[in-house]
C-alpha positions in Angstrom: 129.9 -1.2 -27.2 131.1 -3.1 -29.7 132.2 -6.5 -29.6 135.5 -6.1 -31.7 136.4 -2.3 -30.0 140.2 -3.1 -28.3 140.2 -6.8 -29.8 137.7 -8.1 -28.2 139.0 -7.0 -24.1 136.6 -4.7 -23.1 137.1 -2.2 -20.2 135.2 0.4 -17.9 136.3 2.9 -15.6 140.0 2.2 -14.5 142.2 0.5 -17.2 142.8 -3.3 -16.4 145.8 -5.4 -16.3 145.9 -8.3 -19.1 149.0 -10.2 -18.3 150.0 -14.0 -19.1 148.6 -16.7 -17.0 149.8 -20.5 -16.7 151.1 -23.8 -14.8 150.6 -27.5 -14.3 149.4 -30.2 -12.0 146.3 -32.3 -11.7 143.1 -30.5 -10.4 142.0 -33.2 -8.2 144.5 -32.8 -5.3 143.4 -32.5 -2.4 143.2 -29.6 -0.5 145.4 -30.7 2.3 148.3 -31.2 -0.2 148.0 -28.3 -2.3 148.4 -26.6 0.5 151.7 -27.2 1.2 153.0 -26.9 -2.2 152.3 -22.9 -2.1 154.2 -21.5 -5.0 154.8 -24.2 -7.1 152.4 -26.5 -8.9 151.0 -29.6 -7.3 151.5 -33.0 -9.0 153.8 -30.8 -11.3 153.4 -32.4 -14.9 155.9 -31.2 -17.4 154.1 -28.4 -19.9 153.5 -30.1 -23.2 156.0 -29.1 -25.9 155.7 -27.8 -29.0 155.6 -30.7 -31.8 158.2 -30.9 -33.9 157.4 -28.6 -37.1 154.0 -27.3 -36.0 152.9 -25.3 -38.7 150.6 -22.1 -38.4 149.1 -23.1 -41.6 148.4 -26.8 -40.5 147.8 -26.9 -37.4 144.3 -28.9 -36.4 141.3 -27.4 -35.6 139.6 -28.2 -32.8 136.5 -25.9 -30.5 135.9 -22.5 -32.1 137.0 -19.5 -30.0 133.7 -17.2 -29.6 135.7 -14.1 -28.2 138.1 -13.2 -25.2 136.6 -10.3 -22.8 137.6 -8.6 -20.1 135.1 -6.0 -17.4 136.3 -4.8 -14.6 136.0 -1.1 -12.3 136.2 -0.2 -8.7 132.1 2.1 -8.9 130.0 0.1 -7.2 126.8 -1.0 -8.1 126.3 -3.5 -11.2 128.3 -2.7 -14.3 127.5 -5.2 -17.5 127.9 -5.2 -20.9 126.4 -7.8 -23.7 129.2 -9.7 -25.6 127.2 -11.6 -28.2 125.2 -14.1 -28.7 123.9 -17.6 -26.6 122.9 -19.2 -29.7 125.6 -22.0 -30.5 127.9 -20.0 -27.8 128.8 -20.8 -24.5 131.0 -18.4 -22.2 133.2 -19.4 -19.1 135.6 -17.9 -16.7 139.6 -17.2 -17.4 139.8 -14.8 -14.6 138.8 -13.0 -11.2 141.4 -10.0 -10.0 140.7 -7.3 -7.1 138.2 -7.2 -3.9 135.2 -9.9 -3.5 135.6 -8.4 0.1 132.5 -5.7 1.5 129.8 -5.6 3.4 127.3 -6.8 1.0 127.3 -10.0 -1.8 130.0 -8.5 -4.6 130.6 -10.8 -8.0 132.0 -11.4 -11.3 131.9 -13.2 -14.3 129.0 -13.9 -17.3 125.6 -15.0 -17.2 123.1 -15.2 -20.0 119.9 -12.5 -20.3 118.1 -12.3 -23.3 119.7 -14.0 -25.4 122.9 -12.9 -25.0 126.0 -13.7 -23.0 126.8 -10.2 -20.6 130.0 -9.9 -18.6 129.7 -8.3 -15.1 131.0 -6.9 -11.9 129.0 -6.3 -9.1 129.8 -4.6 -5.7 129.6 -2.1 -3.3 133.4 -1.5 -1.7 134.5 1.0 -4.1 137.3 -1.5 -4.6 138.6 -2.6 -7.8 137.3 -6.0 -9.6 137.6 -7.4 -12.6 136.8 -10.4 -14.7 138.0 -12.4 -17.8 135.5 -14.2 -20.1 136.6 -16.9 -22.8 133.4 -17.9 -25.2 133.1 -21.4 -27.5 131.5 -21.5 -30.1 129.6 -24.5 -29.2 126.2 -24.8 -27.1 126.1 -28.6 -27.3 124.1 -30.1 -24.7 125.6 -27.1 -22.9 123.8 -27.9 -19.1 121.3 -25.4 -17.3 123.4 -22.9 -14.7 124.2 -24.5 -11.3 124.7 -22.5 -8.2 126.6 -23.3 -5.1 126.9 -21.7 -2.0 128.9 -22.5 1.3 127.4 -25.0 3.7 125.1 -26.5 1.3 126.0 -30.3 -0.1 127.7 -30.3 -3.3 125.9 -29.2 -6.5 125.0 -31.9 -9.3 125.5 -30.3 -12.9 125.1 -33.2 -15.1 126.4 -37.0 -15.5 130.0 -37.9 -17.0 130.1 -38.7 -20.3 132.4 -38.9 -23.2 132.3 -35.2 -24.1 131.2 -33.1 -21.2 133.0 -30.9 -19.7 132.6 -28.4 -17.2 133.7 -25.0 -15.8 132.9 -22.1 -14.2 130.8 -18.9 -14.8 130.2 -16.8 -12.1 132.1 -16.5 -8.4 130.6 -14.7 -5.5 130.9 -13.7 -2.0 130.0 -12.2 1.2 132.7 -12.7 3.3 134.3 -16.0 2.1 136.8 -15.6 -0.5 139.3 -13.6 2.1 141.3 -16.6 3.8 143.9 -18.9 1.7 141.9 -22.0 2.4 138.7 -20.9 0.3 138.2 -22.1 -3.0 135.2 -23.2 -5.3 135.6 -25.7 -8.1 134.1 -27.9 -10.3 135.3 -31.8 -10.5 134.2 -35.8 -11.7 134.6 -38.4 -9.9 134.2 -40.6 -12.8 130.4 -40.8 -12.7 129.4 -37.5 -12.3 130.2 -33.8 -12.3 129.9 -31.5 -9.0 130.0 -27.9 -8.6 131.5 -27.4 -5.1 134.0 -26.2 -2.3 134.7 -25.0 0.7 134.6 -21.4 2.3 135.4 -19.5 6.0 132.3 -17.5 5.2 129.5 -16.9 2.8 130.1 -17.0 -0.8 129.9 -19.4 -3.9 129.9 -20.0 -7.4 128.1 -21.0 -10.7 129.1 -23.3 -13.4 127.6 -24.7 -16.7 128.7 -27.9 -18.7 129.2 -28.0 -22.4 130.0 -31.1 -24.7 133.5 -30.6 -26.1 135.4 -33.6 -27.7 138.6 -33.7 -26.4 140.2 -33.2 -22.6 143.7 -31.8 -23.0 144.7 -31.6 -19.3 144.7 -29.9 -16.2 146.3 -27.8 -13.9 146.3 -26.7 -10.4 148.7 -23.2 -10.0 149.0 -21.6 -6.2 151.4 -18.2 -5.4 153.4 -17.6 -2.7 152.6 -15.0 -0.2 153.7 -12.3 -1.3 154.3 -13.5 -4.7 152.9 -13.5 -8.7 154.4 -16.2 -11.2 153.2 -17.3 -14.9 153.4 -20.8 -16.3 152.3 -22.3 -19.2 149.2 -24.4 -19.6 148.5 -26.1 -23.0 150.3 -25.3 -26.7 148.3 -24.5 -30.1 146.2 -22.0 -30.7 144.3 -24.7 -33.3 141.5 -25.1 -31.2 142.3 -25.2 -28.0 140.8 -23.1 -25.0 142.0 -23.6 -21.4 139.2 -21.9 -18.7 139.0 -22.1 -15.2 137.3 -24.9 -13.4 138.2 -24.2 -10.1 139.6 -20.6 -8.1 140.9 -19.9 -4.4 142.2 -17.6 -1.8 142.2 -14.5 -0.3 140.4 -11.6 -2.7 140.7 -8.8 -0.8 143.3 -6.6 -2.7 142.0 -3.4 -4.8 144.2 -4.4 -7.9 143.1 -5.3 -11.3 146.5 -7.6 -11.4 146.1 -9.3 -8.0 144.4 -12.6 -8.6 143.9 -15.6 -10.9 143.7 -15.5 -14.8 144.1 -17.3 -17.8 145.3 -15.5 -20.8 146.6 -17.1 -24.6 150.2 -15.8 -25.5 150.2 -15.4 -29.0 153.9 -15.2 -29.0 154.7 -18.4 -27.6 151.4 -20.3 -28.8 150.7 -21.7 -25.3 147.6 -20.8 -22.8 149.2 -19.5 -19.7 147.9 -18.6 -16.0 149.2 -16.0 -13.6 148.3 -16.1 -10.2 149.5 -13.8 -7.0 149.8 -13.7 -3.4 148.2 -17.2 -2.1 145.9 -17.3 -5.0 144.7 -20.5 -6.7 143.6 -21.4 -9.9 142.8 -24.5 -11.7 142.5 -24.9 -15.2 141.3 -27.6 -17.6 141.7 -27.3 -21.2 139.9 -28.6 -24.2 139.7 -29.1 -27.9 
């Protein structure tokens, strides 16, 4: 399949839902407090505004954009497609709708086989799942894969340093994923950066670091139950790319629109993240 067939959002089986994502707060709360701000943002940081005359023309260029997918489809079994290159490309997570629930390991997300990147669901409910794949064109010092899994110690990916940053590729599960309280994430504390998290069952995730020069925030969104809202992350489509670091809650819904993405509105200019029904999502984004 082509790369460029529907603009780049590729589907299978049953159409998905591509809606507007987006919210902020800072990623490191802990759990205890983001907890009791369901609904709203923790830490709520006012969204950055628009500067005063931004130009379409002018506006500064910062990481290239390598291509925005999306895979998803309730047949079971693995379903992948290739979506270009791994040389001087690195592809992340923007989004995990529908069922990580069954009674065997089910997954989402991107991975890299020869040499390319390939999006992918993989389960055996007959439920629908779906993923959303941003991809930089960049592969500096990009990090080998790291895997996590509930009950082991938290995963190493690579040291702090002026550039690096972090996010996630893959999440999986075999019985976590389907209480409030789980979550996965990637975080600093100042000297390195973990892959980690905590989950009522098993289940984990995979992450990979890339050196990208500038931090421009994060967020930390969580719905209401029942409940779907969309914020805005960062402004300027210059450059800028906001992916998920971290994701959490129940996935046990067969619905391409239930869950936690990251989308860029084209007619606002601003990165935005939906998330629904005691979801969580947390987003960093970069230039």
């Amino acid at each position: 399949m082509s790369t460029n067939h529907f603009a780049r959002k590729l589907f299978l089986a049953a159409p998905l839902c591509l809606f507007a994502v987006g919210c902020g707060g800072d990623p490191m709360m802990d759990e205890a407090a983001a907890g009791d701000a369901a609904g709203e943002a923790v830490n709520e940081a006012a969204a950055p505004a628009a500067p005063e005359g931004a130009s379409l023309a002018t506006s500064e260029q910062g990481v290239a954009l390598g291509g925005t997918y999306w895979w998803g489809t309730s047949a079971n079994g693995l379903t992948s497609t290739a979506i270009g290159t791994s040389t001087n490309r690195t592809c992340f997570l923007t989004g995990i709708q529908g069922n990580l629930k069954g009674t065997s390991w089910a997954g989402a997300g991107v991975y890299q086989y020869a040499g390319n990147w390939q999006i992918f669901v993989n389960h055996t409910n007959s439920k629908a799942l779906s993923t959303g794949v941003q991809c930089l064109n960049t592969s500096t010092n990009r990090t080998p894969e790291m895997a996590w899994y509930d009950g082991q110690a938290a995963k190493l990916l690579g040291a702090v340093t002026a550039d690096r940053r972090c996010f996630l590729t893959q999440v999986e599960a075999a019985g976590g994923f389907t209480a409030n309280a789980d979550y996965a994430r990637v975080w600093n504390d100042g000297y390195n950066w973990y892959l980690g998290g905590n989950l009522g069952a098993s289940g984990g995730a995979r992450a990979i670091c890339v050196d990208v020069p500038t931090a421009q925030g994060g967020w930390l969104w969580i719905a209401g139950n029942p409940g779907t809202f969309t914020h805005n992350l960062d402004y300027n489509p210059g450059g800028v790319a906001c992916l998920l670091s971290g994701i959490g809650g129940n996935f046990s819904t067969s619905d391409f629109s239930d869950g936690v993405s990251i989308d860029y509105n084209s007619g606002t200019r601003y990165w935005e993240m939906t998330v629904s029904n005691s979801k969580r999502g947390w987003s960093n984004c970069v230039k």
